[in-house]
Structure formats: C-alpha cells, structure tokens
Backbone as JSON Lines, residues from 0, in Angstrom:
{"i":0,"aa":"X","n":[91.34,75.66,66.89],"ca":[91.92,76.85,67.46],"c":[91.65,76.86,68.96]}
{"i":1,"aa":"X","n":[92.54,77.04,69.99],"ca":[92.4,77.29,71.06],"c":[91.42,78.61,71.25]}
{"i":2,"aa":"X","n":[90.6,77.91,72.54],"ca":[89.3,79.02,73.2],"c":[90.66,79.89,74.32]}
{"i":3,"aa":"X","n":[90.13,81.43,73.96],"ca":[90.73,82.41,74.82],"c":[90.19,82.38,76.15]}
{"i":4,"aa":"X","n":[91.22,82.57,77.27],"ca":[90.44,82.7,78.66],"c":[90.29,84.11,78.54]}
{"i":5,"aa":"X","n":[89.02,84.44,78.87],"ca":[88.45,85.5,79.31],"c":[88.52,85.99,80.67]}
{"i":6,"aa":"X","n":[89.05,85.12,81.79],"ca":[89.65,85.36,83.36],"c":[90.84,85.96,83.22]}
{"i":7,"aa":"X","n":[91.1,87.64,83.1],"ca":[92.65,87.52,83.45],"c":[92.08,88.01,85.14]}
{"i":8,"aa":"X","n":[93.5,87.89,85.62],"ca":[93.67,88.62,87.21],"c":[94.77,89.01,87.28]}
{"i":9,"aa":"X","n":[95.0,89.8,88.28],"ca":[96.22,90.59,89.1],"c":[95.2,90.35,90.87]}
{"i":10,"aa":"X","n":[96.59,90.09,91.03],"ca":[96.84,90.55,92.49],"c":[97.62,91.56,92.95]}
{"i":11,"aa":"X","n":[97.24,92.44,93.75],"ca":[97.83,93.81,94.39],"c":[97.52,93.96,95.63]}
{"i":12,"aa":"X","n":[99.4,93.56,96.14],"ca":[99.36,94.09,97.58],"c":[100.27,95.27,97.64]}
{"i":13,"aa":"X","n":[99.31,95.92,98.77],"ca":[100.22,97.15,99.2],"c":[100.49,96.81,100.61]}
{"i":14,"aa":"X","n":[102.58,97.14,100.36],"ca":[102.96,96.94,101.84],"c":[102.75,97.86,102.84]}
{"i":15,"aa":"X","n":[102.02,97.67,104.04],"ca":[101.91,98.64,104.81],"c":[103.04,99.42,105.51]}
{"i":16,"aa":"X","n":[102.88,100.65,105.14],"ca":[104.18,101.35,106.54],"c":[105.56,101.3,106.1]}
{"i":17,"aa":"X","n":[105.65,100.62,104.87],"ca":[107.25,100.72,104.25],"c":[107.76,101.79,103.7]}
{"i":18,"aa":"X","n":[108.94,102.01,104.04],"ca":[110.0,103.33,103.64],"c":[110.99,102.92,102.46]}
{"i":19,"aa":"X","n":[110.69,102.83,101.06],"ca":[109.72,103.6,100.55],"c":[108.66,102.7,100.31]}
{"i":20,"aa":"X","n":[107.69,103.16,100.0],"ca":[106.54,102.37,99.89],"c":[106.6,101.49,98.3]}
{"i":21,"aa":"X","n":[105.8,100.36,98.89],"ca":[105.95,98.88,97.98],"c":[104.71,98.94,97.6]}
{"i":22,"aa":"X","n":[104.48,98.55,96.26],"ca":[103.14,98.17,95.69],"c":[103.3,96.66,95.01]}
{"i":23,"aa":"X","n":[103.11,95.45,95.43],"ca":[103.68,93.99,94.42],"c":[102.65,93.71,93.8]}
{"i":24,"aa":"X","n":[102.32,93.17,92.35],"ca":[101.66,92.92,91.28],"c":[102.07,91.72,90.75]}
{"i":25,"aa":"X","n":[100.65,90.7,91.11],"ca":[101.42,89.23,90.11],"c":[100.01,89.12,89.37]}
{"i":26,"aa":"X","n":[100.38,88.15,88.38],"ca":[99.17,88.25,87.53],"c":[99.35,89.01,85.98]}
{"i":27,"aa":"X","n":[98.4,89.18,85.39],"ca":[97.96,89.74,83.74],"c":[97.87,91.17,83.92]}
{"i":28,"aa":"X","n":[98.86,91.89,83.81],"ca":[98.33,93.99,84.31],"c":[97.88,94.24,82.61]}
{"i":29,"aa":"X","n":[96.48,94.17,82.48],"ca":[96.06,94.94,81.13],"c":[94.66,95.71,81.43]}
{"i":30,"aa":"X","n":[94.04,95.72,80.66],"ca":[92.9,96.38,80.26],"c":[91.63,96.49,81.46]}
{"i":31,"aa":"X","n":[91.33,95.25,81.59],"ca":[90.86,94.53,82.85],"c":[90.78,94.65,83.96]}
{"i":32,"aa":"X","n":[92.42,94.79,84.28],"ca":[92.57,94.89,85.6],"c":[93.6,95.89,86.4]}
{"i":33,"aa":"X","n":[93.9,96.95,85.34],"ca":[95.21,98.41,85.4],"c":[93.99,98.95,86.9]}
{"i":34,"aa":"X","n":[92.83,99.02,86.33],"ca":[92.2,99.42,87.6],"c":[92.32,99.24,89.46]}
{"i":35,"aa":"X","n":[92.34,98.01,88.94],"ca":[93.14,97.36,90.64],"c":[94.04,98.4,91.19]}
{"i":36,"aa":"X","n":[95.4,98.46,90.28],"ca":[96.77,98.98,90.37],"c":[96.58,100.21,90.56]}
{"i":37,"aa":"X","n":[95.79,100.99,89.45],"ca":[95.25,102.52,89.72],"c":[94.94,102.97,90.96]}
{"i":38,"aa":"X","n":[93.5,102.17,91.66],"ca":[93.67,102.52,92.94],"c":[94.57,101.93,94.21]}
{"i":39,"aa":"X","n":[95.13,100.92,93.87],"ca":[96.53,101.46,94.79],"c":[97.79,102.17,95.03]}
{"i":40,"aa":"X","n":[97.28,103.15,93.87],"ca":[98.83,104.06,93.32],"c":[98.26,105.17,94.27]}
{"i":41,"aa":"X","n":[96.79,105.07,94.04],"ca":[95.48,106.45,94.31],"c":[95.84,106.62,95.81]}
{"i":42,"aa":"X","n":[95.87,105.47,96.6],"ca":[96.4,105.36,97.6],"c":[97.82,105.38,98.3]}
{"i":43,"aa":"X","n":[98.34,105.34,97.46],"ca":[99.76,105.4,98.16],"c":[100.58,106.79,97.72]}
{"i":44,"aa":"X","n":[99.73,107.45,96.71],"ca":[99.77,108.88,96.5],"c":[99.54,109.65,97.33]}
{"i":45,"aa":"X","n":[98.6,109.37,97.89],"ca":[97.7,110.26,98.74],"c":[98.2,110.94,100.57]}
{"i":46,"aa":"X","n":[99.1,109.99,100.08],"ca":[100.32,109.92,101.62],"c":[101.86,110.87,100.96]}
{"i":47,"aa":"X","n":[102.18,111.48,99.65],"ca":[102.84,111.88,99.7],"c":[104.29,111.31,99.42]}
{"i":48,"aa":"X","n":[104.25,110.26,99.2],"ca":[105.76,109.49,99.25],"c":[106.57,110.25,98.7]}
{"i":49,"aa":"X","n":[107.73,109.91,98.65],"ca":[109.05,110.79,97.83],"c":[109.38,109.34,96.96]}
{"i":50,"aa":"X","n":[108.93,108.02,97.48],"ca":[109.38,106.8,96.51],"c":[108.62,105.74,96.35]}
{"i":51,"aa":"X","n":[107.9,105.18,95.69],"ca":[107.42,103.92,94.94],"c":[107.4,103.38,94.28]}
{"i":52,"aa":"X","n":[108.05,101.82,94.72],"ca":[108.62,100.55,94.1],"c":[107.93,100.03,93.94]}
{"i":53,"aa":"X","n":[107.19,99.32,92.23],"ca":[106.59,98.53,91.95],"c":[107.13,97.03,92.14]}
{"i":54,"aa":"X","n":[106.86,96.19,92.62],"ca":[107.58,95.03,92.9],"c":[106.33,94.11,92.17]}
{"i":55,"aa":"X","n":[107.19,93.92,90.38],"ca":[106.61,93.53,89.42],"c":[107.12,91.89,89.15]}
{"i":56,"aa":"X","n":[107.74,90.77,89.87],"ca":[108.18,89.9,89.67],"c":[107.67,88.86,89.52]}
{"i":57,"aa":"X","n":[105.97,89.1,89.51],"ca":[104.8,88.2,89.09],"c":[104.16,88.5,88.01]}
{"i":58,"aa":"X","n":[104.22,89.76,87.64],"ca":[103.56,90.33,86.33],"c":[104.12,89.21,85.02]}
{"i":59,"aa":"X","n":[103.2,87.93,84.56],"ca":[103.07,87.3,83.62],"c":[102.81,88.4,82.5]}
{"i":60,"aa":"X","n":[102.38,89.11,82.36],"ca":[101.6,90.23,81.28],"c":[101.06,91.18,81.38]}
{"i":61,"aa":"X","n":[101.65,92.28,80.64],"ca":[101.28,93.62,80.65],"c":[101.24,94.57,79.64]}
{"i":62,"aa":"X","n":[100.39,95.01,79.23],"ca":[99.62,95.56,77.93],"c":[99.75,97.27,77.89]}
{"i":63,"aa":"X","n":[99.48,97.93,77.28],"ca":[99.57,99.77,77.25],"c":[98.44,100.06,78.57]}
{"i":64,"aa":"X","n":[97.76,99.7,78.5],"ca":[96.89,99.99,79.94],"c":[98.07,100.24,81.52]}
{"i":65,"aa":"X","n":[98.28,98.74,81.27],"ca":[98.93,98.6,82.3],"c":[100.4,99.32,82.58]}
{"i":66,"aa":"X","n":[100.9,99.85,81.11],"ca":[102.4,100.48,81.21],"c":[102.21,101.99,81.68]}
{"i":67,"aa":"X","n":[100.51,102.3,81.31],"ca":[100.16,103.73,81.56],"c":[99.86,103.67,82.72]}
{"i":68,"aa":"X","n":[99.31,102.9,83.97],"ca":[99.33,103.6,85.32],"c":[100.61,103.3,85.98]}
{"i":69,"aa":"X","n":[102.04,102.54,85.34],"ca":[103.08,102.8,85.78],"c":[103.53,104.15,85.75]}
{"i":70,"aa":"X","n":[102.96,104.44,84.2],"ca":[103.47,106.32,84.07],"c":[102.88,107.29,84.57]}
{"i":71,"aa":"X","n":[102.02,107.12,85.08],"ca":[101.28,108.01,85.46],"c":[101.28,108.18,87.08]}
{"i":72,"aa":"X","n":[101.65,107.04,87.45],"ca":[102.56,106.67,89.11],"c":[103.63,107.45,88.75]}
{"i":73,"aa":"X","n":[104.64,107.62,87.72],"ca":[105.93,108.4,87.71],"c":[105.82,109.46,87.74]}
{"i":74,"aa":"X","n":[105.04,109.88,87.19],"ca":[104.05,111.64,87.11],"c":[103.64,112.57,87.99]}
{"i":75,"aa":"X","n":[103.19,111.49,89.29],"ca":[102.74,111.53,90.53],"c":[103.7,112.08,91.38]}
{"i":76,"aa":"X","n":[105.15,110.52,91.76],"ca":[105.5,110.27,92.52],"c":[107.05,110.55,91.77]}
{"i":77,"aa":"X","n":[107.25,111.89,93.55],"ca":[109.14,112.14,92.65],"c":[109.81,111.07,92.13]}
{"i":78,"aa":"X","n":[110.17,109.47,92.89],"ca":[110.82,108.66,92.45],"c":[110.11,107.7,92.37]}
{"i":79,"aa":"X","n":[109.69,107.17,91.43],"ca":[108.96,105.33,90.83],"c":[110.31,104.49,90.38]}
{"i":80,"aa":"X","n":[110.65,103.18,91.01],"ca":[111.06,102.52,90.35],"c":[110.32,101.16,90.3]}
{"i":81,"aa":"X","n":[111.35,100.1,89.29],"ca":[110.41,98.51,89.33],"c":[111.43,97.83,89.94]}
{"i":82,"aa":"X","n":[111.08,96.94,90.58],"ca":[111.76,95.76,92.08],"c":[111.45,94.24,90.9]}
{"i":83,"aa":"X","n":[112.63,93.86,90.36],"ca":[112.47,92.71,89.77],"c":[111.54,92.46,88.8]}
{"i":84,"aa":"X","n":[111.43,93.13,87.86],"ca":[110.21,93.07,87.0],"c":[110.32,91.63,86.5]}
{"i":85,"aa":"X","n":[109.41,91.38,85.61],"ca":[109.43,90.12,84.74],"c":[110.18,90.07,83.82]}
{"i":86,"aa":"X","n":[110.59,89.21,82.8],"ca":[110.8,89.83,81.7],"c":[109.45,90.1,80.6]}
{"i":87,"aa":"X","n":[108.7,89.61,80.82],"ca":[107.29,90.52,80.19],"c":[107.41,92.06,80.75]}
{"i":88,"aa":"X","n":[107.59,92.07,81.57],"ca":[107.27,93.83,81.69],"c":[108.32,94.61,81.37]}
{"i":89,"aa":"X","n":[109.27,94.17,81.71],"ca":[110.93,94.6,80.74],"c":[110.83,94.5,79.61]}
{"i":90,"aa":"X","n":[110.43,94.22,78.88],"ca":[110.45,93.64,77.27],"c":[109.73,94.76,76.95]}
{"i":91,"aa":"X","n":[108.01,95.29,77.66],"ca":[107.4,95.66,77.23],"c":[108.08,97.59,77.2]}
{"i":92,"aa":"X","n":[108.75,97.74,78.95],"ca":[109.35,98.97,79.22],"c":[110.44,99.13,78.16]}
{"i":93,"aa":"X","n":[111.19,98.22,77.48],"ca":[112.23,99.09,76.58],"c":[111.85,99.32,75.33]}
{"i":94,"aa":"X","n":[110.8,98.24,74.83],"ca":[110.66,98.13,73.34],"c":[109.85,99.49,73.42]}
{"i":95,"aa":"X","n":[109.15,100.13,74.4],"ca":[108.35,101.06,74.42],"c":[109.18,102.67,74.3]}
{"i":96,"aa":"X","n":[110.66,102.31,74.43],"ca":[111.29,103.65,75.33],"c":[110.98,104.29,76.48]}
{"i":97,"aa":"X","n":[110.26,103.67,77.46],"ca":[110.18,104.24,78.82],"c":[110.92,103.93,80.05]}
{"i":98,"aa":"X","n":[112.2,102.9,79.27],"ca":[112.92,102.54,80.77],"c":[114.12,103.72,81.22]}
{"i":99,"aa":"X","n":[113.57,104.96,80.7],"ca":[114.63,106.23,81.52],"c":[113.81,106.81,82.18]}
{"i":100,"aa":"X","n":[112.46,106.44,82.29],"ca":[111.37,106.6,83.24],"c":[111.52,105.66,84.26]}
{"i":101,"aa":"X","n":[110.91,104.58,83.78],"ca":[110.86,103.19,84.33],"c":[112.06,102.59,84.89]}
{"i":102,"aa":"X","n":[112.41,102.7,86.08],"ca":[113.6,102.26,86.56],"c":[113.61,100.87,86.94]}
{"i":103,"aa":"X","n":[114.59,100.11,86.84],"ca":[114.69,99.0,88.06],"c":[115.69,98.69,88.48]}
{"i":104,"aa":"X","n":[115.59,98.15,90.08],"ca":[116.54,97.58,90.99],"c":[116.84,96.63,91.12]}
C-alpha cells in the first residue's frame, strides 16, 4: 500500500492594490492549510472591498475546510468570484451546490 504524504501546502498570494482585489491559491486547500487562506480573506476584508477574486488555477485539492472559507469570504464580501478554478475545485463547487454562490470567470 502506498505511504500517505503528510506535507500538504498551499501557497497564497495576495495581489497588492488591485481593483478588485486578487487572492491566488496553488497547492492542497484542506484541513491543514484553509488557515493560510482564512487569514488572507481576514485581510483583504478588512479594507472593505465590494469584490474578491479567488484566482484558484493551482488548487490541485480542496476539501469542506477549504470550500468553507470560500463561503464565508462570500458572506463577507458583496461580490466573491473564482478566476479559473481547477477542475478539482469545480467538481468540488457543483457536486456541493454552491456554484450560485461560487462564481467563476
């Protein structure tokens, strides 16, 4: 039986100063590491936006952790959409019913 890696990661950059503001995510978004993402939502909340684009086109994998600080970014922020998701994170947004939340461009 294959040994599980126990390393997942995400990377999270936030673009500075963009209209609307960009958050990009490559990497495993689960359990682990939704935290990363959390506080850069924490942050880009905190300014008020009227829009934030997850620019998800690295997201290899993403788990209920990770679909919940997308929603909870939508909750926040008048308009959330996703910028090229994966198809892991698409797969995960419809089979879930949240892509009339979950937008993408």
């Amino acid at each position: 039986m294959a040994e599980l890696d126990d390393e997942t990661w995400l990377d999270v950059t936030v673009e500075p100063s963009t209209d609307p503001r960009v958050i990009r995510a490559a990497g495993e978004l689960d359990a682990s590491t939704a935290g990363g993402l959390r506080d850069a939502v924490d942050g880009v909340a905190a300014g008020s936006p009227e829009t934030l684009v997850f620019d998800l086109a690295g997201v290899e994998f993403i788990d209920s952790s990770g679909l919940a600080v997308l929603l909870e970014a939508a909750a926040r922020i008048p308009k959330v959409v996703m910028r090229s998701p994966s198809v892991a994170v698409l797969r995960v947004v419809q089979v879930t019913g949240v892509d009339h939340v979950l937008t993408s461009e």
